[in-house]
VMD Tcl script that draws the C-alpha trace (Angstrom):
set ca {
  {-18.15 -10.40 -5.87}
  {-21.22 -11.46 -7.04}
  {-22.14 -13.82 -4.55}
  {-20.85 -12.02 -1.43}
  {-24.08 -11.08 0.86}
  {-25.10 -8.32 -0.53}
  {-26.08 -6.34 3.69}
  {-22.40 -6.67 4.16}
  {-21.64 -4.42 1.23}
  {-23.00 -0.87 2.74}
  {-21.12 -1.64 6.03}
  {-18.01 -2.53 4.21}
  {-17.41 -5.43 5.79}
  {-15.49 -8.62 4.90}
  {-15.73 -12.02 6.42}
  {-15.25 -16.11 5.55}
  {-16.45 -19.26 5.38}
  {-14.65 -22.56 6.76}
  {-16.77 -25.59 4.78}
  {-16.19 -29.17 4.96}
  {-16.64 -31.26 1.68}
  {-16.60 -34.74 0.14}
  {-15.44 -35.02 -3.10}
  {-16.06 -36.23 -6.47}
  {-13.91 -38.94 -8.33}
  {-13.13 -35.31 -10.98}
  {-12.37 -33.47 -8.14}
  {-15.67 -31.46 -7.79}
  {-16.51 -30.74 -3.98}
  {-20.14 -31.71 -3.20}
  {-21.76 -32.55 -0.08}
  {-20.47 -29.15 1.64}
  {-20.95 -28.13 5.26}
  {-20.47 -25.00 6.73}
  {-17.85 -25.60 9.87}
  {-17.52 -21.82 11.08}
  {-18.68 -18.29 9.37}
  {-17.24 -14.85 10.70}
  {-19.14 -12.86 11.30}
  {-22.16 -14.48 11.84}
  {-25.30 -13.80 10.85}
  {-24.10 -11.70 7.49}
  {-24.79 -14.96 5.71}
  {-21.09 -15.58 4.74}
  {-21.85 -18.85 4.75}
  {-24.53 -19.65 2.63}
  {-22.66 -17.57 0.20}
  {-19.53 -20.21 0.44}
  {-21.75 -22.99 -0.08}
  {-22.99 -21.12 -2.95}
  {-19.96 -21.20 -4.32}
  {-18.56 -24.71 -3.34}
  {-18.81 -26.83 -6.34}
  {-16.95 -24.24 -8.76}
  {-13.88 -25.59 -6.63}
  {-11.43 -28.46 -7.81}
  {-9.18 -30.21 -5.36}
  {-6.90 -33.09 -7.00}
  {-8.60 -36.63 -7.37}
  {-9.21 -37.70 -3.85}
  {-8.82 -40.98 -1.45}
  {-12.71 -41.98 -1.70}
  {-14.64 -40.31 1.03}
  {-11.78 -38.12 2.25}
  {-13.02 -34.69 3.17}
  {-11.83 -31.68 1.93}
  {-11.37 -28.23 4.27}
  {-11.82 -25.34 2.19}
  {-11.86 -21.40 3.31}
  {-14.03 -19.06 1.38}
  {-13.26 -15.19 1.96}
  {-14.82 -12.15 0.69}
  {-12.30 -9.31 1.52}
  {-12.97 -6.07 2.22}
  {-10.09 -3.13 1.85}
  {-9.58 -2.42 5.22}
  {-11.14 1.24 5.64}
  {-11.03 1.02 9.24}
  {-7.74 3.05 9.45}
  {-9.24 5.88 7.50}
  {-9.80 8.85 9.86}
  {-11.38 11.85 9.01}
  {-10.14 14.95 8.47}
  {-10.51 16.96 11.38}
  {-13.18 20.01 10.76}
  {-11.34 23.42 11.05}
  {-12.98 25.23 14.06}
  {-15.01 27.94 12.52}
  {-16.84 30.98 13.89}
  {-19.85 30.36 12.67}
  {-21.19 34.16 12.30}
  {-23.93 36.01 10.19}
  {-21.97 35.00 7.42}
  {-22.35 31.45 7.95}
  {-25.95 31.71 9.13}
  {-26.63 33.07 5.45}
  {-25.12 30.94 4.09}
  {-26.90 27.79 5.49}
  {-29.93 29.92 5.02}
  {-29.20 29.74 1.27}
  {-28.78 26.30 1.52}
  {-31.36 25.23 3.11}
  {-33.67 27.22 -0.03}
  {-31.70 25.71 -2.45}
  {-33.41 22.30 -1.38}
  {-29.88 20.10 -0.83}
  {-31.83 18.71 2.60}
  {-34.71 17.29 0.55}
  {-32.17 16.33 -2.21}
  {-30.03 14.48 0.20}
  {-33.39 13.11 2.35}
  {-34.30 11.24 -1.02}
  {-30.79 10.07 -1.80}
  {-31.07 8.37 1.75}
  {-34.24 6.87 1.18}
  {-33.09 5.59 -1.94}
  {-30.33 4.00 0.07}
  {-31.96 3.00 2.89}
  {-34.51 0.99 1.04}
  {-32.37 -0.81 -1.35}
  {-30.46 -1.80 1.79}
  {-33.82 -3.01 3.50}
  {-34.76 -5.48 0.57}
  {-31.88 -7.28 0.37}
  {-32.07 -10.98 0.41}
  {-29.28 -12.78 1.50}
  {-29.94 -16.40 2.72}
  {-28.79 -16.68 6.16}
  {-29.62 -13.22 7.17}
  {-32.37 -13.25 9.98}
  {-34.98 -10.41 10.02}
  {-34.00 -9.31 13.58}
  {-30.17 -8.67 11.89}
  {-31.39 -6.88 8.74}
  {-33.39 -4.47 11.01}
  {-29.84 -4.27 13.27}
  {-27.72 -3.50 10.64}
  {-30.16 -1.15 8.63}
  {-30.56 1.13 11.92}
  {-26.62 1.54 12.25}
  {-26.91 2.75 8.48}
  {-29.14 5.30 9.04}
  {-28.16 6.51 12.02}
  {-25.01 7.08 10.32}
  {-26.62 8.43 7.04}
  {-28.45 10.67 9.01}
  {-25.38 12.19 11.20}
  {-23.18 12.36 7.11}
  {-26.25 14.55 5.68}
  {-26.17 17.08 8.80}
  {-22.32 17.07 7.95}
  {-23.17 17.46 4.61}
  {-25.37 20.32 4.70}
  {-23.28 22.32 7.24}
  {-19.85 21.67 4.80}
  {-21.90 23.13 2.14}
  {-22.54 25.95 3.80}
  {-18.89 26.58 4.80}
  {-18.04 26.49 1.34}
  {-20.89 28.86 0.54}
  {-19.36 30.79 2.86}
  {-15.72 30.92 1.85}
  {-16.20 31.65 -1.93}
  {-19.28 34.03 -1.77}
  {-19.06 37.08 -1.21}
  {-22.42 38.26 1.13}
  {-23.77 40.19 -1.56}
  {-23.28 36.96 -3.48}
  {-24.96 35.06 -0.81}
  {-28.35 37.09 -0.65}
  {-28.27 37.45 -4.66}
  {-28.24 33.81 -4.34}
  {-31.12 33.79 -1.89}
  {-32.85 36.33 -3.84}
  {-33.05 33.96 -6.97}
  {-33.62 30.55 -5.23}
  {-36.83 32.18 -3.62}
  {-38.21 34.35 -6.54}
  {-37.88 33.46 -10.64}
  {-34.56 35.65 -11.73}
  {-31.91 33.63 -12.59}
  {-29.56 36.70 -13.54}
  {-28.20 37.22 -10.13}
  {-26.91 33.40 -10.47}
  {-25.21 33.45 -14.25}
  {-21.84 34.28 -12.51}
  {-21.48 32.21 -9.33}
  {-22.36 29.29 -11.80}
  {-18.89 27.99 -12.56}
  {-18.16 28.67 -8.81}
  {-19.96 26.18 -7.17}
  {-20.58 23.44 -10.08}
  {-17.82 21.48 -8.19}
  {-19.72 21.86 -4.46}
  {-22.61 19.90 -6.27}
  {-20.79 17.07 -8.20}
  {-18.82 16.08 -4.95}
  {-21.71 16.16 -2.38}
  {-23.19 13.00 -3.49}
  {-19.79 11.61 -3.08}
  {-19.11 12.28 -0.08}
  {-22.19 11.01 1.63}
  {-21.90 8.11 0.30}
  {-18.44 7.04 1.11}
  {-18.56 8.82 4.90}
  {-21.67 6.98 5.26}
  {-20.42 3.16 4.71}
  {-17.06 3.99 6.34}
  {-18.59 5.39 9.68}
  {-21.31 2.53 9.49}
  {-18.65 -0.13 9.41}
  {-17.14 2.32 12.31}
  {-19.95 1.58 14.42}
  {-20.99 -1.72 13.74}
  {-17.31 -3.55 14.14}
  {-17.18 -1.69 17.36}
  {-19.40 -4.06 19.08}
  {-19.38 -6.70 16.73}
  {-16.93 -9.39 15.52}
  {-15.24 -8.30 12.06}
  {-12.30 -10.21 11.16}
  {-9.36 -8.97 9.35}
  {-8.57 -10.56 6.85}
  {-5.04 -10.91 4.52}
  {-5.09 -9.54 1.07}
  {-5.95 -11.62 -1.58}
  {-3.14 -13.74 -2.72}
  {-5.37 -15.64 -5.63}
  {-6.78 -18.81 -6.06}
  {-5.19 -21.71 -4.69}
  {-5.74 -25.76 -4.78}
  {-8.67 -26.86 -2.38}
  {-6.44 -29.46 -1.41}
  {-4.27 -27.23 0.50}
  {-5.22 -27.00 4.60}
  {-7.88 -24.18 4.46}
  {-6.38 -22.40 1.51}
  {-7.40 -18.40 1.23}
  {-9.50 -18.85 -2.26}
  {-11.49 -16.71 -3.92}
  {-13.55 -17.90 -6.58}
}
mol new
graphics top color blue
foreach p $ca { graphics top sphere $p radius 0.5 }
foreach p [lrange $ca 0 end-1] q [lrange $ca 1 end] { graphics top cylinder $p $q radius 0.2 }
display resetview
């Protein structure tokens, strides 16, 4: 985990590395080359080599090679489909409701989540990982962060909807725009759970739907589960360090 490329990680995707090795007289592989890497460019294979001489492989024919496979799985998320949205009529009602939303600030609060995101995405450095990719991949994130926070906002508002009451909806106005907080004391316990799942939620539609769109027009191998670590002497074992 702690050597897989870290840009893969908010697209959720998985990958390997197919290395060819000398090896030691103890067994240590050294002298590593990286034969094939899916997908490229996500640095999957300087990670292997990274990785290549905590591997063992019984004592060895001097100057056989060794094939090894590195993999970094990913859970396959790529049969997880949303649920479809309930068809709404968005009303007066609703319109309030986003209105209340909107004062309450959950745009700017989500806008600085993304930001937050976006740039720790931006800096990573993974060797193997041109600049031309990094810009690729980071523009498929926020395009899809961007499309999750509009979801966001407008399931918020749904659910402003459904458990306010109108008066409860312009009390709530009322307060977020002026300094009472009395009109809020009872609607607190009511939407205490909206807030602890939002953050949630954007986070986990976002690197599912980016993973969505980038394996639609790129190559992202599936790989098998994880079966543990086996001998490097095997014929491209599945290993994982």
């Amino acid at each position: 985990e702690a050597a897989r490329p870290k840009i893969a990680g908010p697209l959720l995707v998985g990958g390997y590395a197919d290395l060819d090795c000398s090896a030691t007289d103890f067994g240590t592989l050294v002298n590593c080359q990286v034969v094939e890497e899916r997908p490229a460019e996500f640095g999957f294979g300087a990670a292997a080599l990274a990785l290549s001489s905590y591997y063992r492989r019984p004592p060895a024919i001097r100057g056989e090679r060794t094939q090894l496979r590195v993999e970094f799985p990913f859970p396959d998320v790529s049969v997880l489909k949303p649920p479809p949205k309930a068809v709404r009529e968005q009303g007066p009602k609703y319109a309030l409701a986003r209105e209340v939303v909107e004062a309450e600030g959950s745009r700017a609060v989500l806008m600085r989540q993304s930001a937050l995101l976006t740039e720790t995405f931006d800096h990573v450095e993974d060797s193997g990982v041109s600049d031309t990719f990094r810009k690729d991949a980071v523009a498929v994130f926020e395009r899809r962060l961007s499309a999750v926070m509009e979801d966001a906002l407008a399931e918020q508002a749904e659910r402003y909807a459904d458990i306010l009451t109108e008066p409860e909806l312009r009390a709530r106005l009322a307060y977020v725009k002026g300094p009472s907080y009395a009109a809020m004391t009872a609607m607190d316990d009511k939407m205490g759970a909206v807030y602890q799942q939002l953050s949630e939620i954007v986070y986990m539609r976002t690197v599912q739907g980016a993973r969505r769109l980038y394996c639609a027009k790129h190559d992202c191998p599936q790989l098998p589960p994880y079966l543990g670590p086996h001998s490097a002497g095997d014929p491209l074992p599945r290993l994982k360090p």
